[in-house]
Each structure stands twice: as structure tokens, then as C-alpha cells.
C-alpha positions, 0 to 999 in steps of 0.5 A: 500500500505504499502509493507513491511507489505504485505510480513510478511502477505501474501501468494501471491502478485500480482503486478499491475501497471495502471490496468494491471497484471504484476506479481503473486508472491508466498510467498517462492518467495518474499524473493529472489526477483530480484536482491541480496541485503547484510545487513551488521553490523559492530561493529565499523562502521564508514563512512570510511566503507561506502566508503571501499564498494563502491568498491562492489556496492551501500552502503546505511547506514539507521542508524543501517546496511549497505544495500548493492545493485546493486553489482559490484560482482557475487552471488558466489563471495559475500564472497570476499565482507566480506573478504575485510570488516575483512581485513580492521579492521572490526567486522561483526555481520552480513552479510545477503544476501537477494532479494531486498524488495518488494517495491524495487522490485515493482519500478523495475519491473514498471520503478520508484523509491522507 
């Protein structure tokens, strides 16, 4: 059960909750899943950066990059999201939108919590 490393390894999940089928998931399709999540690296990180994103959505710090999740914004205007973080003094290294994680996704989909 260990989810991250069954989306490097495999080519199809099935999501199975209480013995009953909920999803079939090809393997081009675990990289968009659900709802879209940004990794964000800043250079000059700080916890003022973490409150400056909570305009956007939920900003989670894990010790290397922000996740950035449940977002306040349309998919189309994401850009406005590192607009804002350059404006306020930061160096971004990087800005990855991606779906959620299969876990994330998995919680989702059965109603619990990763």
C-alpha cells in the first residue's frame, strides 16, 4: 500500500475501497489526477511566503517546496499565482503544476484523509 511507489511502477491502478471497484486508472492518467496541485521553490523562502499564498489556496511547506492545493484560482489563471510570488521579492526555481498524488487522490475519491 505504499502509493507513491505504485505510480513510478505501474501501468494501471485500480482503486478499491471495502471490496468494491471504484476506479481503473491508466498510467498517462495518474499524473493529472483530480484536482491541480503547484510545487513551488523559492530561493529565499521564508514563512512570510507561506502566508503571501494563502491568498491562492492551501500552502503546505514539507521542508524543501511549497505544495500548493485546493486553489482559490482557475487552471488558466495559475500564472497570476507566480506573478504575485516575483512581485513580492521572490526567486522561483520552480513552479510545477501537477494532479494531486495518488494517495491524495485515493482519500478523495473514498471520503478520508491522507
Amino acid at each position: 500500500h505504499i502509493l507513491s511507489e505504485v505510480e513510478d511502477v505501474a501501468d494501471r491502478v485500480a482503486i478499491i475501497n471495502h471490496g468494491k471497484l471504484i476506479k481503473v486508472l491508466r498510467r498517462n492518467e495518474l499524473s493529472s489526477l483530480g484536482k491541480t496541485v503547484i510545487k513551488i521553490v523559492v530561493d529565499n523562502y521564508d514563512e512570510t511566503c507561506l502566508k503571501l499564498l494563502k491568498d491562492y489556496g492551501n500552502p503546505r511547506f514539507d521542508g524543501h517546496g511549497i505544495f500548493l492545493s485546493d486553489l482559490s484560482v482557475s487552471d488558466s489563471d495559475i500564472s497570476s499565482i507566480s506573478e504575485q510570488i516575483v512581485k513580492s521579492g521572490y526567486k522561483i526555481r520552480e513552479f510545477t503544476p501537477t494532479g494531486e498524488t495518488l494517495e491524495e487522490y485515493f482519500f478523495g475519491l473514498i471520503g478520508g484523509k491522507a
